[in-house]
GULODREN-645942 format. One record per atom (N, C-alpha, C): y, z, x. Coordinates in steps of 0.2 Angstrom, whole numbers, padded with zeros to 4 digits, always signed. Layout:
<sites>
YZX ...
</sites>
This chain:
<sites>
-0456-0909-0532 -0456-0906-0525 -0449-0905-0523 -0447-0899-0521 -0439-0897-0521 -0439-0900-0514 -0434-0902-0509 -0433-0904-0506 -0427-0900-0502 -0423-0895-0507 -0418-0893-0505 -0412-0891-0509 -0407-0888-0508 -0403-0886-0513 -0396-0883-0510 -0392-0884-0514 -0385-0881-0512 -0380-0876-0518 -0377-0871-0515 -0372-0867-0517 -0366-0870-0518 -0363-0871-0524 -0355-0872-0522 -0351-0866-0526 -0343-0865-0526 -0339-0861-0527 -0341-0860-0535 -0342-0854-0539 -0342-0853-0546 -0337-0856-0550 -0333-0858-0547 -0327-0859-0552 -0328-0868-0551 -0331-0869-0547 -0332-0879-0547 -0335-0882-0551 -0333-0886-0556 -0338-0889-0560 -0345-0895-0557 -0348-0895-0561 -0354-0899-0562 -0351-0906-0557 -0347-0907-0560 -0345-0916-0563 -0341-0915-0555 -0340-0914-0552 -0334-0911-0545 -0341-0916-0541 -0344-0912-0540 -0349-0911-0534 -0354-0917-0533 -0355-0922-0538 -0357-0926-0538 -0360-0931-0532 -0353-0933-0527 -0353-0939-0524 -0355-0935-0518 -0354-0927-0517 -0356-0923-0511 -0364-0923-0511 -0365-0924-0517 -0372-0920-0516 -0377-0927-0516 -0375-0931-0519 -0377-0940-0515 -0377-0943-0509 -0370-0940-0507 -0369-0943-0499 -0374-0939-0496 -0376-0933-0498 -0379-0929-0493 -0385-0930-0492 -0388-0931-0498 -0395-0933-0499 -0397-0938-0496 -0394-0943-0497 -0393-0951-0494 -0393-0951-0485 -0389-0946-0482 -0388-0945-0476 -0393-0941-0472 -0398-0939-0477 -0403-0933-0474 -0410-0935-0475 -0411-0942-0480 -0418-0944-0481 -0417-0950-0482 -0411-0954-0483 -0412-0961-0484 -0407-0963-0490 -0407-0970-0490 -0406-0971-0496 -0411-0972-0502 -0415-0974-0499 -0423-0976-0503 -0424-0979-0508 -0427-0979-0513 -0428-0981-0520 -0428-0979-0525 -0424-0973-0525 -0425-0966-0529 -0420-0969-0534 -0422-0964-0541 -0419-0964-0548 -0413-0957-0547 -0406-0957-0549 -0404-0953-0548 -0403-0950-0555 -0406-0943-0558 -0407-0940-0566 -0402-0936-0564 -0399-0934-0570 -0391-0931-0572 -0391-0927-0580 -0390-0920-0581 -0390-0921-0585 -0381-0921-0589 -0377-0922-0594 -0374-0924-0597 -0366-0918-0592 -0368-0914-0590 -0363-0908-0586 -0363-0910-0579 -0365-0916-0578 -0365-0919-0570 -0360-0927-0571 -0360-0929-0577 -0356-0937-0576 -0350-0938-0579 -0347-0942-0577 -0342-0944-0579 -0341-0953-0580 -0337-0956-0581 -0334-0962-0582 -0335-0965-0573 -0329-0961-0571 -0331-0963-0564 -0337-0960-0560 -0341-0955-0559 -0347-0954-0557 -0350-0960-0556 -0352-0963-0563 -0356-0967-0563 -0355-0973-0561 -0347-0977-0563 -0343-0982-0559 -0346-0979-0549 -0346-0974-0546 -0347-0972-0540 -0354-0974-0539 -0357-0970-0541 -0366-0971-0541 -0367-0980-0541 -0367-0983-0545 -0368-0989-0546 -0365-0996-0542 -0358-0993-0540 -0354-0998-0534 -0361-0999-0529 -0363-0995-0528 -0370-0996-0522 -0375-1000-0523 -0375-1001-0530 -0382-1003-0534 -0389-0998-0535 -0386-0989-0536 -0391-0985-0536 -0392-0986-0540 -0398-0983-0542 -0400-0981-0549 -0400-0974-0554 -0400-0973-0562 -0399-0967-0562 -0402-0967-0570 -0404-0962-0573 -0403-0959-0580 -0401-0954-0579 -0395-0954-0588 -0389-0950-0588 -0391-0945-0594 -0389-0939-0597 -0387-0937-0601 -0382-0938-0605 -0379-0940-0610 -0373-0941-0614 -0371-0936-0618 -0363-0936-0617 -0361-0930-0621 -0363-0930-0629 -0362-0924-0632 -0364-0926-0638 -0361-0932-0643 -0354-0933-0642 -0353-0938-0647 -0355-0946-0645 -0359-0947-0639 -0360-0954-0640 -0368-0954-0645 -0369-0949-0648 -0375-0950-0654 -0369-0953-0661 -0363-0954-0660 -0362-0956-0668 -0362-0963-0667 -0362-0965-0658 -0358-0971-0659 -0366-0977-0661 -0374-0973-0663 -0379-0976-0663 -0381-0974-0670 -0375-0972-0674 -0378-0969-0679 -0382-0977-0684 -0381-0981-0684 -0384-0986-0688 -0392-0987-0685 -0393-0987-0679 -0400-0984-0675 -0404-0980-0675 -0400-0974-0675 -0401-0970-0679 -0407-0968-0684 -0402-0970-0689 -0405-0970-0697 -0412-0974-0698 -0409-0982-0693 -0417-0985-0695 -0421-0984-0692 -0427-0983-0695 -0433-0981-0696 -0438-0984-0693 -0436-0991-0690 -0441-0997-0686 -0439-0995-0678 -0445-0997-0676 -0445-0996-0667 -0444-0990-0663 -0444-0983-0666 -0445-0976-0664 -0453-0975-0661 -0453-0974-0655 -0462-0975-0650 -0462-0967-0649 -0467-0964-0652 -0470-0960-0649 -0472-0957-0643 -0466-0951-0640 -0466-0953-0632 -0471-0945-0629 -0471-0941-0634 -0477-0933-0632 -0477-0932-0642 -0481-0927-0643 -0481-0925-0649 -0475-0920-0650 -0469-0923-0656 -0464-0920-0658 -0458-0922-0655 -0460-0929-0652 -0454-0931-0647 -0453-0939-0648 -0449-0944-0651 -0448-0951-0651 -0442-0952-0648 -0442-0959-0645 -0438-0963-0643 -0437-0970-0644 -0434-0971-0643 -0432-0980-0646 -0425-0981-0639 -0427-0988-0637 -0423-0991-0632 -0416-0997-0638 -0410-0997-0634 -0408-1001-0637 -0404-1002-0631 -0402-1008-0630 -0396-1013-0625 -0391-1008-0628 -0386-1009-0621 -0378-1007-0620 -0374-1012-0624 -0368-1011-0624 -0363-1019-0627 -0365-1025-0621 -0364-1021-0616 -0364-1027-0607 -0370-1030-0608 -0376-1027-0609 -0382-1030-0607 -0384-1028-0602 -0379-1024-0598 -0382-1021-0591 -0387-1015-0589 -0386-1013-0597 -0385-1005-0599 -0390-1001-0601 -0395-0999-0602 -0399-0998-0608 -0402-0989-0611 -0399-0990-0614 -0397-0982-0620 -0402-0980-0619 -0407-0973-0622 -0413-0971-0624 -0411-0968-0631 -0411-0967-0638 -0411-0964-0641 -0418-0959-0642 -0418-0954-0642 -0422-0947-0642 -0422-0943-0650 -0426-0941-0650 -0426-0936-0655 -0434-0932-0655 -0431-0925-0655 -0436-0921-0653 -0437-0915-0661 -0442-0915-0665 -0445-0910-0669 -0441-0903-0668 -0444-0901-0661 -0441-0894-0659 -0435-0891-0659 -0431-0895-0655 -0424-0896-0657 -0420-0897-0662 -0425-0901-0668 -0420-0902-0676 -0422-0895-0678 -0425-0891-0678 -0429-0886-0681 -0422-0881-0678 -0420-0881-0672 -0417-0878-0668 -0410-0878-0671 -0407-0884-0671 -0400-0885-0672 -0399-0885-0681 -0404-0886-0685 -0402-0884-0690 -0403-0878-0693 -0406-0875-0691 -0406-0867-0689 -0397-0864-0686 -0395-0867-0683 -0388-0867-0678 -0383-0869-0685 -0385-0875-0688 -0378-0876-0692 -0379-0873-0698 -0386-0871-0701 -0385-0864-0706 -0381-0858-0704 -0381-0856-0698 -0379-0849-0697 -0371-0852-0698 -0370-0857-0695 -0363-0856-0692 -0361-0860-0703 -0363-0863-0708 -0363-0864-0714 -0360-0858-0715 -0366-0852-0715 -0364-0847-0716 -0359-0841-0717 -0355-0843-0709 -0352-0839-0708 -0346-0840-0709 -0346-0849-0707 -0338-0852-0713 -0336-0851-0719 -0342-0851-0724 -0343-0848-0731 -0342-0842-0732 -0346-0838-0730 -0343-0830-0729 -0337-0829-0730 -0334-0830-0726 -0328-0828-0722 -0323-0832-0726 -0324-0840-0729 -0320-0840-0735 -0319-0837-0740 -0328-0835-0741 -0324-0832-0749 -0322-0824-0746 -0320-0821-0744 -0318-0816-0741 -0309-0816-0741 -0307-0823-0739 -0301-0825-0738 -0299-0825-0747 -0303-0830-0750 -0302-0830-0759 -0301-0824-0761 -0305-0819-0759 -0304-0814-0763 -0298-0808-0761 -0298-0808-0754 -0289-0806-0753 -0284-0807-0755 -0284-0814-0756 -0276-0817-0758 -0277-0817-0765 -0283-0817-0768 -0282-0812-0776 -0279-0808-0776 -0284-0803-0772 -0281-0795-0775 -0274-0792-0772 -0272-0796-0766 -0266-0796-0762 -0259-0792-0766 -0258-0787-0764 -0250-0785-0768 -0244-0788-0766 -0245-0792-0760 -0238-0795-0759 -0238-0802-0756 -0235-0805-0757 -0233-0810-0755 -0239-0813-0748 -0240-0819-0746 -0244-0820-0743 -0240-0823-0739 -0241-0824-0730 -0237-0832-0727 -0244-0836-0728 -0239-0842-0728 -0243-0847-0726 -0247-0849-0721 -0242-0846-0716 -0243-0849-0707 -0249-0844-0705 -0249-0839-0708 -0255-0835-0706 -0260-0837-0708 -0260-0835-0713 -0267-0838-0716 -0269-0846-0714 -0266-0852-0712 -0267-0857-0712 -0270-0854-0702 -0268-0850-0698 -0270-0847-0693 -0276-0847-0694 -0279-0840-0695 -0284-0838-0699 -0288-0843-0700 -0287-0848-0703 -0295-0854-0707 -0294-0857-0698 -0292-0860-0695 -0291-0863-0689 -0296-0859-0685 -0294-0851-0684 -0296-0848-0679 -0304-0846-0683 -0306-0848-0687 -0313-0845-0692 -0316-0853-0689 -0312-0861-0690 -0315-0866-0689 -0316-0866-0681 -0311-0865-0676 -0314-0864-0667 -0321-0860-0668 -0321-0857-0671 -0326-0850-0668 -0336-0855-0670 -0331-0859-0677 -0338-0860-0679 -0339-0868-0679 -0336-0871-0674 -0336-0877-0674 -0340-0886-0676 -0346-0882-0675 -0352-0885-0675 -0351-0888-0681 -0349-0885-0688 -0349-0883-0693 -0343-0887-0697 -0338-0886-0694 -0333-0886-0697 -0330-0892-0702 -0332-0895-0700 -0332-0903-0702 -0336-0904-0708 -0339-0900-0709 -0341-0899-0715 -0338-0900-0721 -0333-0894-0719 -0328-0891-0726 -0320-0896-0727 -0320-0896-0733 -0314-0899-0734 -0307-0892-0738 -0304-0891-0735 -0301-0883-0737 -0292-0885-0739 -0292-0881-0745 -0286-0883-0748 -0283-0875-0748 -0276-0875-0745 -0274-0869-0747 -0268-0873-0749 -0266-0869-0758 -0265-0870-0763 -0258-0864-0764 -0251-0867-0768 -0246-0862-0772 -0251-0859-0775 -0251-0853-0780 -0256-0853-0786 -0250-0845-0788 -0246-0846-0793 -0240-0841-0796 -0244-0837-0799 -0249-0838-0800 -0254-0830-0806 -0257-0824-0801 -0253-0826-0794 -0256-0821-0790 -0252-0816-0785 -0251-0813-0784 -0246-0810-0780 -0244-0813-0773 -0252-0813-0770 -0250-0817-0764 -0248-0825-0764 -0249-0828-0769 -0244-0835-0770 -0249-0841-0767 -0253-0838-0766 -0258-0843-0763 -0266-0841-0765 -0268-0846-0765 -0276-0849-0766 -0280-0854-0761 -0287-0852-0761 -0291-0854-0756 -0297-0857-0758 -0296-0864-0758 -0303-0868-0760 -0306-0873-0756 -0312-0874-0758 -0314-0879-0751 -0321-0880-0756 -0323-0887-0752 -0327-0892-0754 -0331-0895-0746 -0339-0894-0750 -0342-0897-0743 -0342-0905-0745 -0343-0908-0737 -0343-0916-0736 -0348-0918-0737 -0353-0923-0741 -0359-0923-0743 -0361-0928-0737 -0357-0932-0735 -0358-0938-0730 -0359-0931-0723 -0356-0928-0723 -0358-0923-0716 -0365-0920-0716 -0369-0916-0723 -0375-0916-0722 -0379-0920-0722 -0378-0928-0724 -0381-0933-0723 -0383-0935-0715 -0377-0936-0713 -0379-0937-0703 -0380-0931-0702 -0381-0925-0703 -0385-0919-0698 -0393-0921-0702 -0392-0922-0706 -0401-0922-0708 -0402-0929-0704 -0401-0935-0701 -0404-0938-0699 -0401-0937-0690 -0398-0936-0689 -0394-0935-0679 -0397-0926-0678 -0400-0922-0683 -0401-0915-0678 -0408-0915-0676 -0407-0915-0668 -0413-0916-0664 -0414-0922-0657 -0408-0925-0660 -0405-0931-0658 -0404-0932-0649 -0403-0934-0645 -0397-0934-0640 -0399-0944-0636 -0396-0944-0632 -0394-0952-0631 -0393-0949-0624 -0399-0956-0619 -0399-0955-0610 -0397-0963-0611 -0394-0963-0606 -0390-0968-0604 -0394-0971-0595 -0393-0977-0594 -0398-0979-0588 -0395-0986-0587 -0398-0987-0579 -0396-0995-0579 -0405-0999-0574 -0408-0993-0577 -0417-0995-0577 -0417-0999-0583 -0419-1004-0583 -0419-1009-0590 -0426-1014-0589 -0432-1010-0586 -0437-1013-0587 -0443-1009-0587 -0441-1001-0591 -0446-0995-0590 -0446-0996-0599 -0451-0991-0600 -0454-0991-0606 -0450-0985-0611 -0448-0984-0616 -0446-0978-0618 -0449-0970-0615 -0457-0970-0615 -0460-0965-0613 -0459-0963-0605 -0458-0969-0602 -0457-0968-0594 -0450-0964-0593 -0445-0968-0596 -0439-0966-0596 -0440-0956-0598 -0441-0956-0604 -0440-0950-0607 -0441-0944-0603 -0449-0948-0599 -0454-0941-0595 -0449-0941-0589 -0449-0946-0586 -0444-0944-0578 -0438-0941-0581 -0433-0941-0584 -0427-0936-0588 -0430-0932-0589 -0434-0927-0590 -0439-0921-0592 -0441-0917-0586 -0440-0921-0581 -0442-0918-0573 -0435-0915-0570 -0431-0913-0575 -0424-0910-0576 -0427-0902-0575 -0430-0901-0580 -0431-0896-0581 -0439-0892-0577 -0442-0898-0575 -0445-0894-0569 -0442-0895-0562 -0436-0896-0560 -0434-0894-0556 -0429-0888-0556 -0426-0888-0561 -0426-0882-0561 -0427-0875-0563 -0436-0875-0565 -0439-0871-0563 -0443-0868-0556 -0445-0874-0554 -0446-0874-0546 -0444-0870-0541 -0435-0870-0545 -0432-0867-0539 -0429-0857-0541 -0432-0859-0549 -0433-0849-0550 -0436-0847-0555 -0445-0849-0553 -0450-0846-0555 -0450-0839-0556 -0446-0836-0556 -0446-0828-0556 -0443-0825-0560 -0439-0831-0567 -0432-0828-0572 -0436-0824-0577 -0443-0826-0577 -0443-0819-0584 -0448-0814-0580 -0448-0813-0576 -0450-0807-0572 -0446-0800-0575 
</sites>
């Protein structure tokens, strides 16, 4: 049930507007008993320190890198609760004890993002051997600094990915360009995308809800907002 909604300047981020959009809501219906849901482009360190000075409550989004720091949870295979079909969760304690994680993994999504890190496999490998085969046929001398450019500006584009490769550019005197381009995939790096893609980690200081209960009121992200623009595939 939308209650209402605001505009801020295009150039403000997410994470800014935070405390304006709490105090206001607080100031216009109460402070009441409400859960405050966020997703990962709305919080901060301090957000949350702010939120919880009052003793509000919330579930949070996390950026993507707090999924390695559950990597051992992850992996095992005990206590993942079936939260809808094609959706698990498993709850685990903060370090504090005050805290309580949700680890998630959704079917849809692994199908999604592994789909995402082929493409982008793809197109590091492409574009490598592409690089091998110039500095082959090369008539003149190569720089270093460029081509060392080059693989950097090929890793930015495709970064999902990139971590994958381990990349040696090499003297190599049998060639004119004087350099050589090799690389080796990380075997440990397909390992954690085959068990983390699909993955993501909410974060709460609700510590007496059930994994399913959790999951479904974070899900009510996205029907709010459709609520508010029923009309985008018009």
């Amino acid at each position: 049930m939308p209650l209402g909604y605001e505009v801020f300047d295009g150039n403000r981020t997410d994470v800014t507007t935070v405390e304006h959009v709490v105090a206001t809501m607080e100031k216009r219906f109460g402070v009441a008993n409400r859960i405050w849901v966020m997703d990962r482009g709305m919080t901060s360190e301090k957000n949350i320190a702010w939120l919880r000075s009052e003793k509000r409550r919330d579930l949070i989004g996390t950026p993507k890198s707090e999924i390695k720091k559950w990597k051992t949870e992850i992996i095992d295979a005990s206590d993942w609760k079936t939260v809808r079909e094609g959706i698990e969760a498993k709850i685990c304690c903060g370090p504090d004890g005050e805290e309580t994680f949700v680890l998630c993994r959704s079917d849809p999504r692994r199908v999604k993002e592994h789909a995402m890190h082929d493409r982008f496999r793809l197109r590091i490998e492409q574009s490598l051997e592409r690089l091998a085969k110039r500095l082959k046929s090369q008539k003149k001398r190569a720089e270093r600094a460029v081509v060392e450019r080059q693989i950097g500006r090929l890793f930015q584009r495709n970064s999902r990915a990139s971590a994958r490769y381990d990349v040696q550019l090499v003297e190599d005197i049998t060639v004119s360009s004087r350099l050589r381009v090799t690389w080796t995939a990380r075997p440990e790096w397909d390992e954690w995308a085959h068990y983390s893609e699909g993955c993501y980690v909410l974060r709460t200081n609700v510590n007496d809800w059930s994994p399913e209960e959790l999951w479904k009121t974070y899900t009510q992200l996205n029907e709010a907002d459709w609520s508010f623009a029923p009309n985008w595939q018009v």
